[in-house]
NUKE-257933 format. One record per residue: residue in one letter; chain; y negated, x negated, z of N, C-alpha, C in turn. Coordinates in steps of 0.001 Angstrom, whole numbers, plus 524288, in hexadecimal, padded with zeros to 5 digits. Each point is the difference from the previous one (the first is absolute). Layout:
<pts>
mivo;tiza;nnorth;neast;nup;canorth;caeast;caup;cnorth;ceast;cup
A;A;Y;X;Z;Y;X;Z;Y;X;Z
...
</pts>
This chain:
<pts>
mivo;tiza;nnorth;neast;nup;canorth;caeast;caup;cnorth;ceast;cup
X;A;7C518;8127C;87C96;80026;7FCEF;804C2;80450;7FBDB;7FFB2
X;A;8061A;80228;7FD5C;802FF;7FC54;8008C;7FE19;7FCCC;7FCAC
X;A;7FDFB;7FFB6;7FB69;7FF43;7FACD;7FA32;7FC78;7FD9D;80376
X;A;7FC1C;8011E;80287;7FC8F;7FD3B;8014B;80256;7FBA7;804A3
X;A;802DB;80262;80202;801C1;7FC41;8049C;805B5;7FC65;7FE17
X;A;800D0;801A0;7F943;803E6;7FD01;7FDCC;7FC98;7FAE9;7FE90
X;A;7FB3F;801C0;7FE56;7FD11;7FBCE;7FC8B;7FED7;7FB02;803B3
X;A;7FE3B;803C1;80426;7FF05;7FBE7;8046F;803A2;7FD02;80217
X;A;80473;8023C;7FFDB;805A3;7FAE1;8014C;802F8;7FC05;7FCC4
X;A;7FD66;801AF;7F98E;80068;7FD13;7FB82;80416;80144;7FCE3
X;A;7FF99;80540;80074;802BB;80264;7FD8E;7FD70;800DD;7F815
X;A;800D4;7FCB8;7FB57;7FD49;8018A;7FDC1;802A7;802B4;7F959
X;A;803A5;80077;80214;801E1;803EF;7FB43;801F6;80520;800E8
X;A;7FF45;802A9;7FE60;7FF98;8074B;7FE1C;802EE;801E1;7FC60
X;A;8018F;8042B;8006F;80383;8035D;7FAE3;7FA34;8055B;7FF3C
X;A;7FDA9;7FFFD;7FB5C;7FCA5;8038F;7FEA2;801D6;8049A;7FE8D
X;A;7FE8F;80607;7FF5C;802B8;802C7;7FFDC;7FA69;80282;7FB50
X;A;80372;80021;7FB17;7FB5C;80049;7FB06;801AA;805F3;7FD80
X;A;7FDD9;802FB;7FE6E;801CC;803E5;7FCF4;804F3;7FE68;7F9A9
X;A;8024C;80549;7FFEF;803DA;7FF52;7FA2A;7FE61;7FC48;7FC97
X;A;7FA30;801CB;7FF42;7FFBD;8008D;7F99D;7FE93;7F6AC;7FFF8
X;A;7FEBF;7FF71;8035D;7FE79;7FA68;801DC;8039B;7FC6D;7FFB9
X;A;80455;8010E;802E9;8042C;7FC65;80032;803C4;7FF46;7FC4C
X;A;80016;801AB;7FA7F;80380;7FECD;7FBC9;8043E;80333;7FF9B
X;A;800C1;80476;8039E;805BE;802F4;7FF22;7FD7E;8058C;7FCAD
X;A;8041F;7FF6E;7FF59;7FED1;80731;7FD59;80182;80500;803CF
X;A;8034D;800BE;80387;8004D;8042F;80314;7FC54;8009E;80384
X;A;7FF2B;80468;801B8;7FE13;7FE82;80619;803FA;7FF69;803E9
X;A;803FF;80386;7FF5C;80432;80241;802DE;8034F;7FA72;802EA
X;A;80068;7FCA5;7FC34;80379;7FA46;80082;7FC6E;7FB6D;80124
X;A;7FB3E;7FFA8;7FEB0;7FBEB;7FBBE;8004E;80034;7FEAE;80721
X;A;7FE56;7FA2D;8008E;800F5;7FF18;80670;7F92C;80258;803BB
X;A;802F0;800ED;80343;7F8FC;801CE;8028A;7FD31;7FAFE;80128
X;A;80137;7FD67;7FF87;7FEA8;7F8D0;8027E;80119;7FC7B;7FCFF
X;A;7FB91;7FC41;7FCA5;802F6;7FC05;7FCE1;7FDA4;7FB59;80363
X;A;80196;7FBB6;7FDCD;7FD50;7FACE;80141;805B4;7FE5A;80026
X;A;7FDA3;7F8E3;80627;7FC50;800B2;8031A;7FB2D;7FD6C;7FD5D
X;A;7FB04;80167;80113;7FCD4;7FC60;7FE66;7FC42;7FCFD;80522
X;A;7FDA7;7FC62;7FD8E;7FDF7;7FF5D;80423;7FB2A;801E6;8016A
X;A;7FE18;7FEE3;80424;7FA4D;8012C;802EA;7FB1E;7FC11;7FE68
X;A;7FD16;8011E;7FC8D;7FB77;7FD3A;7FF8B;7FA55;7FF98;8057C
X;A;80071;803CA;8007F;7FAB5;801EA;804E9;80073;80428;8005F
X;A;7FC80;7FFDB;80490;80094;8073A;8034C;7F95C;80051;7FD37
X;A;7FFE2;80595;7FEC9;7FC78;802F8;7FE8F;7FEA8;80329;801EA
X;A;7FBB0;7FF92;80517;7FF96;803D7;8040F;804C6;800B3;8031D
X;A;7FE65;80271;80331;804FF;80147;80536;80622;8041F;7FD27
X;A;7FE8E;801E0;7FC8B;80419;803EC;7FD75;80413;7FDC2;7FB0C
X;A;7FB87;7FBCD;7FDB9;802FA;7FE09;7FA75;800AA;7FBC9;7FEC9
X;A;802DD;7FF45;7FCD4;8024A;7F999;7FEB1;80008;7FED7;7FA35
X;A;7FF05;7FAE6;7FE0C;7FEE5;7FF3E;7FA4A;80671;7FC7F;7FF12
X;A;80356;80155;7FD04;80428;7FFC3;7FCC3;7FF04;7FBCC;7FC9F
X;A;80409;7FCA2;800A4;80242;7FCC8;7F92C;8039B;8028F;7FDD3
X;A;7FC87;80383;7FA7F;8051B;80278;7FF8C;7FFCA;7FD61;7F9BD
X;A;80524;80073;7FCF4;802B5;7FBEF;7FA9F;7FA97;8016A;7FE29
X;A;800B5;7FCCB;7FB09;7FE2A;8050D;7FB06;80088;803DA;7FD8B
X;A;805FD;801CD;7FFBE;80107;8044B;7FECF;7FF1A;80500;80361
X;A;7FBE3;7FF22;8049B;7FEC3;80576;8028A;7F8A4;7FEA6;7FF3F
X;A;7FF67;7FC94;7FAC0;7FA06;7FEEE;7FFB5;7FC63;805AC;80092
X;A;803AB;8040A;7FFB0;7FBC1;80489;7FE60;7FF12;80314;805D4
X;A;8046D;7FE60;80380;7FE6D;7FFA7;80714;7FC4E;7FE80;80189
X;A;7FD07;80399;802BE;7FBD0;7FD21;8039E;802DD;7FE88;805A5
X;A;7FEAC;7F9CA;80049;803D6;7FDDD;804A6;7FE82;7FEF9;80490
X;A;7FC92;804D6;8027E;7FCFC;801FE;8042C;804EF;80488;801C1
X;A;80335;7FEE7;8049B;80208;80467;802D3;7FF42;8016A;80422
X;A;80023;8042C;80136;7FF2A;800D7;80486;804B2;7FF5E;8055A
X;A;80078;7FF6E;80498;8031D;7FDA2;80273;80605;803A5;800E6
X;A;7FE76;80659;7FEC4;8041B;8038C;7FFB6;80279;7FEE6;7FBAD
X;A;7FD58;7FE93;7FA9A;80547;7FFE6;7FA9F;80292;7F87B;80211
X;A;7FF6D;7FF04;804DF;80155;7FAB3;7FED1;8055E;7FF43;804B5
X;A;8042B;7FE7A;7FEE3;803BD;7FD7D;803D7;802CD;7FAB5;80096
X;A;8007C;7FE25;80483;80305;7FB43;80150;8024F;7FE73;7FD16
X;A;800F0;7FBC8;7FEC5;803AB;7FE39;7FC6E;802A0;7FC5C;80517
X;A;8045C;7FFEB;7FF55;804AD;7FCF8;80400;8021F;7FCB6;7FCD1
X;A;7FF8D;7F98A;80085;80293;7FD44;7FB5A;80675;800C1;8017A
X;A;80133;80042;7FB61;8065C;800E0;7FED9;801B1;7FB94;7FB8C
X;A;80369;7FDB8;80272;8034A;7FAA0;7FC4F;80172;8014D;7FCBD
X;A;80055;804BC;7FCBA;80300;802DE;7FB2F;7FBE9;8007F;7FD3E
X;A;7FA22;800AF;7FFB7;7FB77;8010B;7FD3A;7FDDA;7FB28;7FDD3
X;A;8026C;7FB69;80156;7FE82;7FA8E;7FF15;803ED;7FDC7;7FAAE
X;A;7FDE8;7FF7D;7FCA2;80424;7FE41;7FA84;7FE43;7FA62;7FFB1
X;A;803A2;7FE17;8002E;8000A;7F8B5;7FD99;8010A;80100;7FA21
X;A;7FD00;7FD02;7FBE1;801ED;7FEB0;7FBDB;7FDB3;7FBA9;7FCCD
X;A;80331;7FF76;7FB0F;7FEF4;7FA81;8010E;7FD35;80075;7F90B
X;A;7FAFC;7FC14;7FF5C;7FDCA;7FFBE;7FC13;80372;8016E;7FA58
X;A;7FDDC;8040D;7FDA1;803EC;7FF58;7FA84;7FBEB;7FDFC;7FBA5
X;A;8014B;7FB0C;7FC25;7FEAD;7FF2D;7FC66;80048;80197;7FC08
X;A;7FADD;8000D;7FBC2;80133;804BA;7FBDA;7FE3E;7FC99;7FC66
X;A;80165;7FFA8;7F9B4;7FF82;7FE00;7FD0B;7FB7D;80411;7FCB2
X;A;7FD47;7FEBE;7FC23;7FC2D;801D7;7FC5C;80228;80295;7FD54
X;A;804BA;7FE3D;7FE47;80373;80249;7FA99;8029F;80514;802D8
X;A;80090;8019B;8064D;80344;8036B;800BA;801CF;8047B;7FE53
X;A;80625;8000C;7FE60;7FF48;80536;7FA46;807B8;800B2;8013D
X;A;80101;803C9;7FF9B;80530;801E1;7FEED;8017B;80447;7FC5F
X;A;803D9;7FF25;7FF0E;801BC;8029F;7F8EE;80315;80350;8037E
X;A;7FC77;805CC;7FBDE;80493;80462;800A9;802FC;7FFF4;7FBD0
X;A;80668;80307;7FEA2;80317;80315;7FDA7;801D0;805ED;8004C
X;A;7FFA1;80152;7FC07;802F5;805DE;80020;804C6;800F0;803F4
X;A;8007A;803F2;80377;805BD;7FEAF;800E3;80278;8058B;7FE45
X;A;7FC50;803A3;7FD53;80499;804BA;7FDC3;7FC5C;80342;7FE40
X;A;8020F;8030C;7FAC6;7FCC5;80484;7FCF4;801B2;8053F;80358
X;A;7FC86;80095;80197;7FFAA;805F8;802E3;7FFDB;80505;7FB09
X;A;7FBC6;7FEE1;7FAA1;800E8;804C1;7FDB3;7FE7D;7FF19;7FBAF
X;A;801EA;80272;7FC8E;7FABC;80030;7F9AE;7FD05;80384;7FE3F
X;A;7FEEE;7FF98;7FC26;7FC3C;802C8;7FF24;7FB77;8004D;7FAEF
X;A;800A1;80448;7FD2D;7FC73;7FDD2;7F907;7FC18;80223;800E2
X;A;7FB01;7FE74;7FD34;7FC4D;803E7;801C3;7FE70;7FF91;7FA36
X;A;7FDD1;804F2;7FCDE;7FF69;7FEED;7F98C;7F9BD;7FFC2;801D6
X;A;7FD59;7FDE3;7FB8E;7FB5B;7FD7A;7FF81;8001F;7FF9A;7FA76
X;A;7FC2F;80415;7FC78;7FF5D;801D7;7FA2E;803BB;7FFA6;7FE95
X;A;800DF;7FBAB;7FC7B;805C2;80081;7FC61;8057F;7FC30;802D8
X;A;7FE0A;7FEAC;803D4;805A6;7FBA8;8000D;800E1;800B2;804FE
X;A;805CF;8009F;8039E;8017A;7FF07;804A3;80072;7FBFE;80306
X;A;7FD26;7FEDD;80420;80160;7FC49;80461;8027E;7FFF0;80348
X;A;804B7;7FC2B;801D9;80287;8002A;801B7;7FFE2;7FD26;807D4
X;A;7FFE1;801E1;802D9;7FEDA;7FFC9;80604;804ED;7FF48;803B1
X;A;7FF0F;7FB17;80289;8051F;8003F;80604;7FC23;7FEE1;80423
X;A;8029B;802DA;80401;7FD8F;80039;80435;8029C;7FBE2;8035D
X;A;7FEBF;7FB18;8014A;80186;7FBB7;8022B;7FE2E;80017;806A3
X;A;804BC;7FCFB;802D2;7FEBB;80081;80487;800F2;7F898;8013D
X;A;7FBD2;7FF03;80253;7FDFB;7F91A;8002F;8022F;7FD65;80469
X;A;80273;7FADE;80099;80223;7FED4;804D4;7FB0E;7FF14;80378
X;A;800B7;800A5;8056A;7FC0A;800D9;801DB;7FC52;8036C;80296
X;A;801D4;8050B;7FC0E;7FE91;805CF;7FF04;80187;8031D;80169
X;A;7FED1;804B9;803BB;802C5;80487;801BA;7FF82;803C2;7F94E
X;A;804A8;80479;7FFCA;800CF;802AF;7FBF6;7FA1E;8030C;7FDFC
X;A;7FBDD;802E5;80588;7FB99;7FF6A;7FD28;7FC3F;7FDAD;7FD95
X;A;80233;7FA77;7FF53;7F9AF;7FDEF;80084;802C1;7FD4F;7FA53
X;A;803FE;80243;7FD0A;801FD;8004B;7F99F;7FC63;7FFDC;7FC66
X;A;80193;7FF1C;7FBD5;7FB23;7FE84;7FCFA;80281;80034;7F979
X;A;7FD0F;80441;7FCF6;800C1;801B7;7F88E;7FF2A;7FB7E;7FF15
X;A;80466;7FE30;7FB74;7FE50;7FAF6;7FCBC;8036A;80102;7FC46
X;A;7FE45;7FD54;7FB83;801EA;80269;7F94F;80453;7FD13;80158
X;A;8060C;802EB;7FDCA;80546;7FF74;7FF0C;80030;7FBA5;7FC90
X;A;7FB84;8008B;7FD19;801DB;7FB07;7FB55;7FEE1;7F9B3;8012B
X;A;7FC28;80147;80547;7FDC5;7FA01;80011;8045E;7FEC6;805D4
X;A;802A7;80359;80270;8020A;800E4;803AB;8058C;7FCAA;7FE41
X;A;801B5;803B8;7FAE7;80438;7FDD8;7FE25;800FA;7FB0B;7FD02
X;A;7FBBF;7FD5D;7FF04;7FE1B;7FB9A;7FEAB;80126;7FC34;80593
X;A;7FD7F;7FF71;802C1;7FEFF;7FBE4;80374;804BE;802B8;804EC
X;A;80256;8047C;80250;80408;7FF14;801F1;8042B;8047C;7FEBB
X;A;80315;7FDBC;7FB6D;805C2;800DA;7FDB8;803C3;80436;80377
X;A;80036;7FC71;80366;80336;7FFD9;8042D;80079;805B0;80244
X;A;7FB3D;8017E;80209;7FE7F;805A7;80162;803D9;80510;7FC96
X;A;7FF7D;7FED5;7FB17;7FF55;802EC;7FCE6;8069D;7FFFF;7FFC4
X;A;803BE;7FDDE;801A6;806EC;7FC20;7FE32;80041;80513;80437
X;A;7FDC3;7FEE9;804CD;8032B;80374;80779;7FFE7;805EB;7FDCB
X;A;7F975;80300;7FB94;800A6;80512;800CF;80287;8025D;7FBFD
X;A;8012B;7FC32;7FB07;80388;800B0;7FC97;7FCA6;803D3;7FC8F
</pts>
């Protein structure tokens, strides 16, 4: 009763209220009961309303009914100004090592290989990465001077 008499005063954006697995979070426990706002395309019968919802909820059917749906109240804080960013073709930034976390040989038939476990600027400590000591110690020296 209330959406309907929102729609009618021109009221036309909504916060949808979608299950877990829909809205991109992984908990249920923390996920919001209400995302959006989106807007109101048409009423669908006296009970339901058809949704613009992104693409990333393409696998939503954007038919709700008027209980999963609430007011949206515009708020001056939900509104972001920003300003065009230009991007070049070539866009590319160089990582460096910034420290050997570990080593490591691993034998393979007759001969030993030699392994550091590098951590990348950029990079949290898991997201480290095996690369041969020798090509390591080749291209950055430096590394190799700090762990002595």
């Amino acid at each position: 009763m209330v959406l309907r008499r929102l729609i009618c005063a021109g009221i036309w954006r909504v916060w949808a209220r979608i299950g877990p697995a829909y809205d991109g979070s992984r908990g249920v426990t923390l996920s919001p009961r209400y995302i959006g706002p989106y807007e109101i395309l048409e009423r669908i019968g006296p009970v339901a309303y058809k949704l613009a919802l992104p693409p990333k909820l393409a696998g939503v059917h954007n038919v709700f009914h008027v209980s999963n749906l609430r007011k949206y109240f515009r708020n001056s804080s939900h509104v972001l100004e920003y300003e065009p960013v230009e991007l070049h073709e070539d866009v590319t930034y160089e990582e460096f090592p910034m420290s050997i976390l570990a080593r490591e040989e691993r034998k393979l038939q007759n001969r030993t290989i030699s392994y550091v476990k590098v951590q990348w600027s950029n990079h949290s400590r898991r997201e480290s990465t095996w690369e041969l000591e020798e090509k390591m110690h080749e291209t950055y020296p430096h590394l190799f001077e700090q762990v002595g």
